[in-house]
mmCIF file as gemmi writes it, N, C-alpha and C atoms, coordinates in Angstrom:
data_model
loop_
_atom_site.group_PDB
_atom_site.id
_atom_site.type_symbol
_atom_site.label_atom_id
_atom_site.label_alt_id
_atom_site.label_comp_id
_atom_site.label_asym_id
_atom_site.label_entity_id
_atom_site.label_seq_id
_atom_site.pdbx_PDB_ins_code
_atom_site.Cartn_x
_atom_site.Cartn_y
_atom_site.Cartn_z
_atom_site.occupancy
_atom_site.B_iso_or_equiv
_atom_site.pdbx_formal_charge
_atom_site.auth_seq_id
_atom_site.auth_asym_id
_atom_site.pdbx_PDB_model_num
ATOM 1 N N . UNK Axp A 1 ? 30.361 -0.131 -33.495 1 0 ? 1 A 1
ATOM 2 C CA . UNK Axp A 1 ? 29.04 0.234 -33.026 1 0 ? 1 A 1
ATOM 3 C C . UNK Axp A 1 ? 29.111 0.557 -31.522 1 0 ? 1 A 1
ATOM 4 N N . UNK Axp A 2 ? 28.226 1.803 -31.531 1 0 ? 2 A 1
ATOM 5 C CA . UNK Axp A 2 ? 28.461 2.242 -29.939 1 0 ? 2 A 1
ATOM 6 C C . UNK Axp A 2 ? 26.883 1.399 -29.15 1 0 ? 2 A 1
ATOM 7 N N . UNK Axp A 3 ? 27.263 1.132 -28.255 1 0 ? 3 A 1
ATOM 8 C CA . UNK Axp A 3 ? 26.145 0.957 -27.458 1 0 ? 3 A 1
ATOM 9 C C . UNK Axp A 3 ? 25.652 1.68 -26.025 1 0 ? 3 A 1
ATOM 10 N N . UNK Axp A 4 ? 24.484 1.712 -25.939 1 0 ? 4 A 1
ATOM 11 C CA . UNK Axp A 4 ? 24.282 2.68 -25.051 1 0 ? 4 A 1
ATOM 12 C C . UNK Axp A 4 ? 24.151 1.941 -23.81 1 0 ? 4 A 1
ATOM 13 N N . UNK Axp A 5 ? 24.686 2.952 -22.086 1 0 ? 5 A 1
ATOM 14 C CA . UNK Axp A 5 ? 24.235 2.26 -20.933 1 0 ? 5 A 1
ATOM 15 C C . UNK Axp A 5 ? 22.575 1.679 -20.685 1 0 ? 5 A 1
ATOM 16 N N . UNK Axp A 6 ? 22.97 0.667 -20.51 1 0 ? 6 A 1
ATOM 17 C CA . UNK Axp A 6 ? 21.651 0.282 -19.203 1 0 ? 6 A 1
ATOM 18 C C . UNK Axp A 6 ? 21.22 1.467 -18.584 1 0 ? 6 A 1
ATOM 19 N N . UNK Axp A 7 ? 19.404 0.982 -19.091 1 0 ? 7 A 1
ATOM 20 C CA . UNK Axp A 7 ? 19.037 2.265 -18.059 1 0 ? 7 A 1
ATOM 21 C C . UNK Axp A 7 ? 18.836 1.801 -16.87 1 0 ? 7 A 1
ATOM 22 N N . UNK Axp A 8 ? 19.256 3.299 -15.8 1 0 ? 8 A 1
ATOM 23 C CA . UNK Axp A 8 ? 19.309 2.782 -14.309 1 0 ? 8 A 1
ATOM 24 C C . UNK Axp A 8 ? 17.743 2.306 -13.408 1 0 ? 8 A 1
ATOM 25 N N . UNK Axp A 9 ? 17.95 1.905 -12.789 1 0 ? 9 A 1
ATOM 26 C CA . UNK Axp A 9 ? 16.384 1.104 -11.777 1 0 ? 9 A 1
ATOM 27 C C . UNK Axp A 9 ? 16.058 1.934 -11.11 1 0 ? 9 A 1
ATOM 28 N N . UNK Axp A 10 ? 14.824 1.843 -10.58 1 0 ? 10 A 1
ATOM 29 C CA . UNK Axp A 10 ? 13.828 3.325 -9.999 1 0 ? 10 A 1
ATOM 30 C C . UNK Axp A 10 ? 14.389 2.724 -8.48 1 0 ? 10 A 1
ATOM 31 N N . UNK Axp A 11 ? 13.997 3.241 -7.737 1 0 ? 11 A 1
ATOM 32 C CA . UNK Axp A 11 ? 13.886 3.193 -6.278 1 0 ? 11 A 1
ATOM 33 C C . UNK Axp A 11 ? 13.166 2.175 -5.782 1 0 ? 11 A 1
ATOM 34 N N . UNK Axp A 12 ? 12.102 1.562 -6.342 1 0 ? 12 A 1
ATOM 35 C CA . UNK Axp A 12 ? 10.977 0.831 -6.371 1 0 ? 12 A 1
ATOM 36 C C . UNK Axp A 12 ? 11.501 -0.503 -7.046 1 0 ? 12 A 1
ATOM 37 N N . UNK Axp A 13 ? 12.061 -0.275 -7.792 1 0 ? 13 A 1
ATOM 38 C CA . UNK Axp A 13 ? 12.992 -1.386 -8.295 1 0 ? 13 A 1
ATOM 39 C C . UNK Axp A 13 ? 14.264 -2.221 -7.809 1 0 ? 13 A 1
ATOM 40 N N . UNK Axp A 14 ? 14.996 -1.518 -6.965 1 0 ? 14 A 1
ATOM 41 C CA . UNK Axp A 14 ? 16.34 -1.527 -6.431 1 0 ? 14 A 1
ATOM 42 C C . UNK Axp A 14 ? 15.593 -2.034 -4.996 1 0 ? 14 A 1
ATOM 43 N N . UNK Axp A 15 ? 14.544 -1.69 -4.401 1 0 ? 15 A 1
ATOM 44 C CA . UNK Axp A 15 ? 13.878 -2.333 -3.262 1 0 ? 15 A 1
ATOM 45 C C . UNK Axp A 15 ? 13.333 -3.708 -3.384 1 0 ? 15 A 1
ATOM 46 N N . UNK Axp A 16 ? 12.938 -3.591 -4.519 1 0 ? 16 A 1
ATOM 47 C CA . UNK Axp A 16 ? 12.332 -4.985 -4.838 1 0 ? 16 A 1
ATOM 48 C C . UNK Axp A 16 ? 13.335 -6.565 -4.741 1 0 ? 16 A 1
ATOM 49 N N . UNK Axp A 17 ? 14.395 -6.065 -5.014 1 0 ? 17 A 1
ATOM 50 C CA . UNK Axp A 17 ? 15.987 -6.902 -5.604 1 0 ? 17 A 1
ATOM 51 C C . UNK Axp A 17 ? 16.616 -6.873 -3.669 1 0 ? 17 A 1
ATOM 52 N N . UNK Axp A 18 ? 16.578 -6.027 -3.188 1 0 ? 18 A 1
ATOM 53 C CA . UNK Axp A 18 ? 17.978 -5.811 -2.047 1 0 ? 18 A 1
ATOM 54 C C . UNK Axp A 18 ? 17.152 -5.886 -1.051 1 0 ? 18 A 1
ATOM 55 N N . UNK Axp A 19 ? 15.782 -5.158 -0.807 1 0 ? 19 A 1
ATOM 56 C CA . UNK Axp A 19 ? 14.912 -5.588 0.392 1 0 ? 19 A 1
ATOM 57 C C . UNK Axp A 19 ? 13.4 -5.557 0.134 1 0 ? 19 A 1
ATOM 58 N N . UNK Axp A 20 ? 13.322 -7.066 -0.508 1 0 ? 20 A 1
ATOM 59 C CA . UNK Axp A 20 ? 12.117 -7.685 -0.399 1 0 ? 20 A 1
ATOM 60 C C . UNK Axp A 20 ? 11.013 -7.566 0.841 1 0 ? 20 A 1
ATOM 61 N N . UNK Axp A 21 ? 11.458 -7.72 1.707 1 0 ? 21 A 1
ATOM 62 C CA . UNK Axp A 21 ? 10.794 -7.649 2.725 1 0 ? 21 A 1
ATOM 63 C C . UNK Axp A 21 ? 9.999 -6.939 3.404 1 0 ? 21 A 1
ATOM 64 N N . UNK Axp A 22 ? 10.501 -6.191 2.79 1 0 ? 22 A 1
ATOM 65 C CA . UNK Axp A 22 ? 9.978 -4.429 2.929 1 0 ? 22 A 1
ATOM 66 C C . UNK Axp A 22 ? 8.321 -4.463 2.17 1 0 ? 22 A 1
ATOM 67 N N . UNK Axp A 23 ? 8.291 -5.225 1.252 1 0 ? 23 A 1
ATOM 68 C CA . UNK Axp A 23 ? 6.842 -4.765 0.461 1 0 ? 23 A 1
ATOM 69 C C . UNK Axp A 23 ? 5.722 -5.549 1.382 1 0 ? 23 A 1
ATOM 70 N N . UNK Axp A 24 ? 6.432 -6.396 2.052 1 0 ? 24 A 1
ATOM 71 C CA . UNK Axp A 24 ? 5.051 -7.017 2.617 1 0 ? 24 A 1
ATOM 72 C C . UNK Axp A 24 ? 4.826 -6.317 3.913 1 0 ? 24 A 1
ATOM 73 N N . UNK Axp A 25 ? 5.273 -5.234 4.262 1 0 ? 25 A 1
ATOM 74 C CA . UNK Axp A 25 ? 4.905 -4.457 5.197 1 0 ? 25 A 1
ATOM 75 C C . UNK Axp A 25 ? 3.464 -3.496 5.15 1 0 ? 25 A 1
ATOM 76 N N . UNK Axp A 26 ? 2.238 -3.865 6.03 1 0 ? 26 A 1
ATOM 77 C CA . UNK Axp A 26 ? 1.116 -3.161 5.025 1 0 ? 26 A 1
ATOM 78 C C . UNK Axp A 26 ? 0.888 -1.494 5.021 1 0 ? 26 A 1
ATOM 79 N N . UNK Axp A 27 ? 1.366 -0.861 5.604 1 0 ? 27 A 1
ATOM 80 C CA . UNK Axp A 27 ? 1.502 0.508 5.863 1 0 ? 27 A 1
ATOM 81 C C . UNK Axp A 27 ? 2.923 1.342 5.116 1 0 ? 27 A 1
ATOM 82 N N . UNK Axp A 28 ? 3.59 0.219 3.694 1 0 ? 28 A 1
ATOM 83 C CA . UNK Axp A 28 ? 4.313 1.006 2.954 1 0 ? 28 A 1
ATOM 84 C C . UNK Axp A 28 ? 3.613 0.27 1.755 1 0 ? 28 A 1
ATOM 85 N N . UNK Axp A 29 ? 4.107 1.691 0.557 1 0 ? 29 A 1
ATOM 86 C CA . UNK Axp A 29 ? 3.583 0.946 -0.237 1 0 ? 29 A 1
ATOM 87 C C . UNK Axp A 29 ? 4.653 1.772 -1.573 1 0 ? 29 A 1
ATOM 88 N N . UNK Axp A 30 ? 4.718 1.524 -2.161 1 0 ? 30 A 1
ATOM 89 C CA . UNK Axp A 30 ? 6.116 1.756 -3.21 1 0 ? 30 A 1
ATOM 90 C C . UNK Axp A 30 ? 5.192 1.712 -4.682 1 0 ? 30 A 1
ATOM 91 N N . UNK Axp A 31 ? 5.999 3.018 -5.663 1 0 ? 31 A 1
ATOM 92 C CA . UNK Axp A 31 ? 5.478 3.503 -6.979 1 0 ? 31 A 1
ATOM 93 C C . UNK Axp A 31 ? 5.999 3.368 -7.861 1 0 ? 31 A 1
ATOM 94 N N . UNK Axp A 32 ? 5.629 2.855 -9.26 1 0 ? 32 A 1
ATOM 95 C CA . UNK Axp A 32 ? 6.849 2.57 -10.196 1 0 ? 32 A 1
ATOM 96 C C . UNK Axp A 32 ? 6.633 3.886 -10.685 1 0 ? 32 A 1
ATOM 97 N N . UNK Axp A 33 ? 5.986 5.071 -10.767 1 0 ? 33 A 1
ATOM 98 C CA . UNK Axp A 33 ? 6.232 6.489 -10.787 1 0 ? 33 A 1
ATOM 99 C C . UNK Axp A 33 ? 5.525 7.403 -10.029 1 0 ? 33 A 1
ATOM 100 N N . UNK Axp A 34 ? 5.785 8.491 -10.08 1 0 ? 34 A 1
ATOM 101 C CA . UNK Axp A 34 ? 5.692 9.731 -9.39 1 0 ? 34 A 1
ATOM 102 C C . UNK Axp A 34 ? 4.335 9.868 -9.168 1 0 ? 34 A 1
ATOM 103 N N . UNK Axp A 35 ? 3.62 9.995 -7.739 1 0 ? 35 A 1
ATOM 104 C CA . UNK Axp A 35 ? 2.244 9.608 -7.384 1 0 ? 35 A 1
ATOM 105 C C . UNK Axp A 35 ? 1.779 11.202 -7.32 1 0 ? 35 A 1
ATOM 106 N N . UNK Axp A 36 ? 0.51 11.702 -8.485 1 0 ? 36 A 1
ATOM 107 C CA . UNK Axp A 36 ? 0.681 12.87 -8.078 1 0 ? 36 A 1
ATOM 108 C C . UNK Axp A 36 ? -1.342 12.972 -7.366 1 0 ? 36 A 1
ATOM 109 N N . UNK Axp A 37 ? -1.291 14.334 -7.383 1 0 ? 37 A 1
ATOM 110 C CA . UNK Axp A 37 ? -2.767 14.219 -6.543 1 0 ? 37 A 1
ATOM 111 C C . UNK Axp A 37 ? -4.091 13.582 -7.291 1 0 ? 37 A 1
ATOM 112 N N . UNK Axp A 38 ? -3.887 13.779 -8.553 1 0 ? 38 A 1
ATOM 113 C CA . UNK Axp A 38 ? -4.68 13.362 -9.486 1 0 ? 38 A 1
ATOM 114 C C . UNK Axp A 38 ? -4.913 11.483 -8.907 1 0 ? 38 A 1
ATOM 115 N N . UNK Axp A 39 ? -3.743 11.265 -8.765 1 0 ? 39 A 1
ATOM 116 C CA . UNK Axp A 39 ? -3.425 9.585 -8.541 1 0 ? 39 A 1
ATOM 117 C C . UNK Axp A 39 ? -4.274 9.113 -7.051 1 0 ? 39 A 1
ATOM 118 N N . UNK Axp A 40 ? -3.95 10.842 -6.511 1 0 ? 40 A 1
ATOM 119 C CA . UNK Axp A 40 ? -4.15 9.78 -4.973 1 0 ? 40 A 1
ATOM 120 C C . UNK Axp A 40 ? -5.934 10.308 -5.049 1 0 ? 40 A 1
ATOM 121 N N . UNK Axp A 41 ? -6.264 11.112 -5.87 1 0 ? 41 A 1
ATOM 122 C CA . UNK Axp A 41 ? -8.333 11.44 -5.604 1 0 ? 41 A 1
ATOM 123 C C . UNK Axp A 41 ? -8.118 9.89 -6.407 1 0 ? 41 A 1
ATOM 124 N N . UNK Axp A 42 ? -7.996 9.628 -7.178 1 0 ? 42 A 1
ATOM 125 C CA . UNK Axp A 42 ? -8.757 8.618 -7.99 1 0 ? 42 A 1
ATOM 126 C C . UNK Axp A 42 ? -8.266 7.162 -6.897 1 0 ? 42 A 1
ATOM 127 N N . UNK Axp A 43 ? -7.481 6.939 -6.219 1 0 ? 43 A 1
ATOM 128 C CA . UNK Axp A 43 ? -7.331 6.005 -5.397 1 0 ? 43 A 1
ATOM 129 C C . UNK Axp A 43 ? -8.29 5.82 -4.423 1 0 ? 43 A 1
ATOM 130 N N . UNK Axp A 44 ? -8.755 7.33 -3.71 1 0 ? 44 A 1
ATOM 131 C CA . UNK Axp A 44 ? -9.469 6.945 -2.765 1 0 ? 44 A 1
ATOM 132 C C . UNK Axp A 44 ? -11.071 6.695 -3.236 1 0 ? 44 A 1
ATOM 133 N N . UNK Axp A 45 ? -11.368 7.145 -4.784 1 0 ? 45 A 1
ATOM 134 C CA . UNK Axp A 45 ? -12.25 7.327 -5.365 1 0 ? 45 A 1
ATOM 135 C C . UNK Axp A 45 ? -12.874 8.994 -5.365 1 0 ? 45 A 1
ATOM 136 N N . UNK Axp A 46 ? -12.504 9.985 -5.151 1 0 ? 46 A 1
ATOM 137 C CA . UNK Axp A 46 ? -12.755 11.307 -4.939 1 0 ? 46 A 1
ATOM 138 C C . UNK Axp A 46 ? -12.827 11.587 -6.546 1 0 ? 46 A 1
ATOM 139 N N . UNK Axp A 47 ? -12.489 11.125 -7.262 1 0 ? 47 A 1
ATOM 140 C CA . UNK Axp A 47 ? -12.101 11.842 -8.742 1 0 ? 47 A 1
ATOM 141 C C . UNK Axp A 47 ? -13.703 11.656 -9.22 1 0 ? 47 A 1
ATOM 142 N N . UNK Axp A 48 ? -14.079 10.492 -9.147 1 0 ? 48 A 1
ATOM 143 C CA . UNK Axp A 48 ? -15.676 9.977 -9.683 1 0 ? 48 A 1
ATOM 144 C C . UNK Axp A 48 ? -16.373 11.641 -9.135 1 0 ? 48 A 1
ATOM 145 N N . UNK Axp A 49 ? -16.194 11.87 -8.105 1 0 ? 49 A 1
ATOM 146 C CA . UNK Axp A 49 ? -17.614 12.803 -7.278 1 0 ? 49 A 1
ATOM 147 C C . UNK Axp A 49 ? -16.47 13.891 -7.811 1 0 ? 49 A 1
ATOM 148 N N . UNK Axp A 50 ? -15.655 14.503 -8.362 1 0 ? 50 A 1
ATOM 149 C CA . UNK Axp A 50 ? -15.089 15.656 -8.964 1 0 ? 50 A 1
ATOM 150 C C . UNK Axp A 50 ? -15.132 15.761 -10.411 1 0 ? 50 A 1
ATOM 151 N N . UNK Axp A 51 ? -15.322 15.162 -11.216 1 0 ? 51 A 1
ATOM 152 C CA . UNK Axp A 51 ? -15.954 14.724 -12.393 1 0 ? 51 A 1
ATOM 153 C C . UNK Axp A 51 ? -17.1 15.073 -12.333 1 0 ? 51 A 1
ATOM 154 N N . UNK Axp A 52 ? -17.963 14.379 -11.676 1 0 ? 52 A 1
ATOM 155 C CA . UNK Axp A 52 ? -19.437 14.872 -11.802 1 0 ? 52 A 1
ATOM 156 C C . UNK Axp A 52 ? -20.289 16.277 -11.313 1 0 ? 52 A 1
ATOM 157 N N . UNK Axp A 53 ? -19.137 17.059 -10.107 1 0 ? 53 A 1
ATOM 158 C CA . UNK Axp A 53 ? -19.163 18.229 -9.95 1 0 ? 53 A 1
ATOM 159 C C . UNK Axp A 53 ? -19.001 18.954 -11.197 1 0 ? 53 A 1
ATOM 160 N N . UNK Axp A 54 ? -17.748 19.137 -11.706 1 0 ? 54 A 1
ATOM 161 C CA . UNK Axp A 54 ? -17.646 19.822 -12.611 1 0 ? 54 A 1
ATOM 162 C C . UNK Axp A 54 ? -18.692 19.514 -13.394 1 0 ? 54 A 1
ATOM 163 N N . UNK Axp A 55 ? -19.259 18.207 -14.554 1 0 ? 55 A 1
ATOM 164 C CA . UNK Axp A 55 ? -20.315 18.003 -15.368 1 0 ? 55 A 1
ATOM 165 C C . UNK Axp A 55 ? -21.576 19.167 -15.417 1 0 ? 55 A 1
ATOM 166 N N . UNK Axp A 56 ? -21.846 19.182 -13.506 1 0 ? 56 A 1
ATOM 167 C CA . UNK Axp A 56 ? -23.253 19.67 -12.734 1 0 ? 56 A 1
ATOM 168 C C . UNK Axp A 56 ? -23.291 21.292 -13.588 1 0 ? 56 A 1
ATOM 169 N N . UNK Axp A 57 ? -21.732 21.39 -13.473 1 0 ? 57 A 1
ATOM 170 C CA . UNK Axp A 57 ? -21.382 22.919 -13.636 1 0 ? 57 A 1
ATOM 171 C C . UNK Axp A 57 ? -21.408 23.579 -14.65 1 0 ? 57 A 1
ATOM 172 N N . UNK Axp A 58 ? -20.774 22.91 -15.595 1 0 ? 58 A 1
ATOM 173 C CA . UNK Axp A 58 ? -20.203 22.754 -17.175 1 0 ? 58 A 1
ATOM 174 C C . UNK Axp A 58 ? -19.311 23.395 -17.05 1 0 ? 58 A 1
ATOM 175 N N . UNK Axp A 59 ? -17.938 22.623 -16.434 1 0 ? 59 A 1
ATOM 176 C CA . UNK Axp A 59 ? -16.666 23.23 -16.284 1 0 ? 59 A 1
ATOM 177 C C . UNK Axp A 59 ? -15.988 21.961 -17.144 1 0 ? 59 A 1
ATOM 178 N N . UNK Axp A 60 ? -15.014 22.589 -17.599 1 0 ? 60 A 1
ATOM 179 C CA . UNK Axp A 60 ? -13.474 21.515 -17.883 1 0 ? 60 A 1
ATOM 180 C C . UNK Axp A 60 ? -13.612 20.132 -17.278 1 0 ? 60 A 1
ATOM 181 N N . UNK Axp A 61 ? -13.296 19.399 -17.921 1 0 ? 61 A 1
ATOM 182 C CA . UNK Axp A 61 ? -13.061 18.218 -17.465 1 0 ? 61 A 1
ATOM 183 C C . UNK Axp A 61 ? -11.492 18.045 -17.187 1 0 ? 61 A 1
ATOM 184 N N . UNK Axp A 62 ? -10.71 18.669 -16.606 1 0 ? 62 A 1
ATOM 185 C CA . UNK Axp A 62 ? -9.207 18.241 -16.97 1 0 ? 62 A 1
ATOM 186 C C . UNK Axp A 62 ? -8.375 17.667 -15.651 1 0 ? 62 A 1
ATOM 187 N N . UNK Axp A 63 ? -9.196 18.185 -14.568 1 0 ? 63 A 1
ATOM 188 C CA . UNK Axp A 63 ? -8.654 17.426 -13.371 1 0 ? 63 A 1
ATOM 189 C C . UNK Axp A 63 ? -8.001 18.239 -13.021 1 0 ? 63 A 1
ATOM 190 N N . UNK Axp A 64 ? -6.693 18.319 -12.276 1 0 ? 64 A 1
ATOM 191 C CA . UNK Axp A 64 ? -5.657 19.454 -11.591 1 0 ? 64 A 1
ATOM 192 C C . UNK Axp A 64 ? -5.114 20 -13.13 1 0 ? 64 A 1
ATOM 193 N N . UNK Axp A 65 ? -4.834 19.264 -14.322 1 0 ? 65 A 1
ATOM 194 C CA . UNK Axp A 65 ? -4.072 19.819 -14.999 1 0 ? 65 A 1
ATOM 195 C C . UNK Axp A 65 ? -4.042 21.417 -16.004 1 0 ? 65 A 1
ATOM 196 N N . UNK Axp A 66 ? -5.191 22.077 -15.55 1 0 ? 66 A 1
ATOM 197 C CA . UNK Axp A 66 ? -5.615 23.26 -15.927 1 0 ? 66 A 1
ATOM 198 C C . UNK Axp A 66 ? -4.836 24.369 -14.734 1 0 ? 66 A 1
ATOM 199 N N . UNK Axp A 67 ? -4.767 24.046 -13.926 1 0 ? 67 A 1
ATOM 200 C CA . UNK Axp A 67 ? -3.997 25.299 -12.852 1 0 ? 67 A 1
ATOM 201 C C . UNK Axp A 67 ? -1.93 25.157 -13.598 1 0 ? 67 A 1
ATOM 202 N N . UNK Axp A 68 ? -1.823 26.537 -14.264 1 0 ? 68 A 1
ATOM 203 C CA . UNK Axp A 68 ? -0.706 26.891 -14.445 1 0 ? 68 A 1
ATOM 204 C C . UNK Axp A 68 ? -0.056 27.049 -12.76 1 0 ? 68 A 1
ATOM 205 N N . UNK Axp A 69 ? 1.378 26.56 -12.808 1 0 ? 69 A 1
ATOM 206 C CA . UNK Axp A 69 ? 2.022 26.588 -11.521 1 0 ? 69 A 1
ATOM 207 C C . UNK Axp A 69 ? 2.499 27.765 -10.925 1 0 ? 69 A 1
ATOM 208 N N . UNK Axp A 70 ? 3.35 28.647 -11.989 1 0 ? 70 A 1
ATOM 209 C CA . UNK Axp A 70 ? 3.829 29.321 -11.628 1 0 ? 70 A 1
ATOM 210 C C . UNK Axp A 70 ? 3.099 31.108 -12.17 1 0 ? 70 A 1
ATOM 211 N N . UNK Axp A 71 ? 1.577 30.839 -12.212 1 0 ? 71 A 1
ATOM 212 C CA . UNK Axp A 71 ? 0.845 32.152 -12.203 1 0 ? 71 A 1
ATOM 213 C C . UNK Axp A 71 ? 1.524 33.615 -11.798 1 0 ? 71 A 1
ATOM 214 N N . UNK Axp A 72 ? 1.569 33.772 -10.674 1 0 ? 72 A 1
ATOM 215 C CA . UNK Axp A 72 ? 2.014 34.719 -9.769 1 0 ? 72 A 1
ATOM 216 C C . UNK Axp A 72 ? 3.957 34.869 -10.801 1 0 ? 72 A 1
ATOM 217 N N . UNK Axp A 73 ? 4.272 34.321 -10.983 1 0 ? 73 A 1
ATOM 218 C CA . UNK Axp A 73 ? 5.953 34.593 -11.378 1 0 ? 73 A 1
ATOM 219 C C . UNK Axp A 73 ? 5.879 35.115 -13.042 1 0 ? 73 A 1
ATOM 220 N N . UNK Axp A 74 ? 4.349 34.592 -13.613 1 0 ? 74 A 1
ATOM 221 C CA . UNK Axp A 74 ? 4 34.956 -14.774 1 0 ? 74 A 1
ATOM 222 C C . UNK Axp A 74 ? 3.845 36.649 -14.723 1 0 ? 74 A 1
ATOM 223 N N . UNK Axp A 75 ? 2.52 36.752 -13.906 1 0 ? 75 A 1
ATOM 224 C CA . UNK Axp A 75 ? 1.828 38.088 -13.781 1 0 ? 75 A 1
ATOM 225 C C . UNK Axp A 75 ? 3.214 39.463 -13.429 1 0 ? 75 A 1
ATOM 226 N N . UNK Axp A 76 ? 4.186 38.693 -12.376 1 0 ? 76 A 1
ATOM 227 C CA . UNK Axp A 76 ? 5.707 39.45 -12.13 1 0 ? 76 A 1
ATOM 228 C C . UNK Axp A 76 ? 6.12 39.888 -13.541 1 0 ? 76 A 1
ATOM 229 N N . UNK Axp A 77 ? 6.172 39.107 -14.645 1 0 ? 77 A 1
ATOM 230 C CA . UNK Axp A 77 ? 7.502 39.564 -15.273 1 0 ? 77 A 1
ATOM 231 C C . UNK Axp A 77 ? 7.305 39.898 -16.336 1 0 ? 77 A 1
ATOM 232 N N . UNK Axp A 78 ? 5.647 40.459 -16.029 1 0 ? 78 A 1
ATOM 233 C CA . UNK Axp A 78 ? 4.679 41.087 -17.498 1 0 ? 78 A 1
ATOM 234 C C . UNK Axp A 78 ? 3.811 40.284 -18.025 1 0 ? 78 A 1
ATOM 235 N N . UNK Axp A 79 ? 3.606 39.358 -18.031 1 0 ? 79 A 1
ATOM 236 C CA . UNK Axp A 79 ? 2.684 38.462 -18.73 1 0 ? 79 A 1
ATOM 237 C C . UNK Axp A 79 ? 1.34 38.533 -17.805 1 0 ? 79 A 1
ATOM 238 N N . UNK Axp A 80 ? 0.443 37.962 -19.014 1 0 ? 80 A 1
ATOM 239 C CA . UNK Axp A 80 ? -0.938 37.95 -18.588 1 0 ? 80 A 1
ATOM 240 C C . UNK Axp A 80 ? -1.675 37.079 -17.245 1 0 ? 80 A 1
C-alpha cells in the first residue's frame, strides 16, 4: 500500500509553530486563506451597504464575482 505525503502547512501555519510572537503584534494579522476584496468589504462592513445598493436597483446579488477577468483578452481573440 502506497501512502500519500503529508500535506504541506500554509504560511500562517509554519508562523504559528517557529514565530509565535509575531501574532501578538496588533498591526499584523495572518490568513488561513487567500483574503480577497469580497473578504476585506465584508470586514469593514461595506458589503451590508453594497447588498442593499444593488437590492435598491434590482441588480445581481453576486458581489465581485460577476466581473469576468480577462474581458478585454476575450473581445482580442474573437469572442463576445
Amino acid at each position: 500500500m502506497v501512502q500519500q505525503p503529508s500535506k504541506a502547512q500554509t504560511l500562517a501555519q509554519e508562523i504559528e509553530v517557529r514565530r509565535p510572537e509575531l501574532l501578538s503584534i496588533p498591526n499584523i494579522t495572518f490568513a488561513a486563506k487567500r483574503v480577497t476584496r469580497g473578504d476585506k468589504d465584508k470586514s469593514v462592513g461595506r458589503f451590508k451597504v453594497i447588498e442593499e445598493e444593488f437590492r435598491k436597483r434590482d441588480l445581481p446579488l453576486k458581489g465581485h464575482g460577476f466581473a469576468e477577468r480577462n474581458k478585454e483578452m476575450l473581445r482580442h481573440s474573437g469572442g463576445v
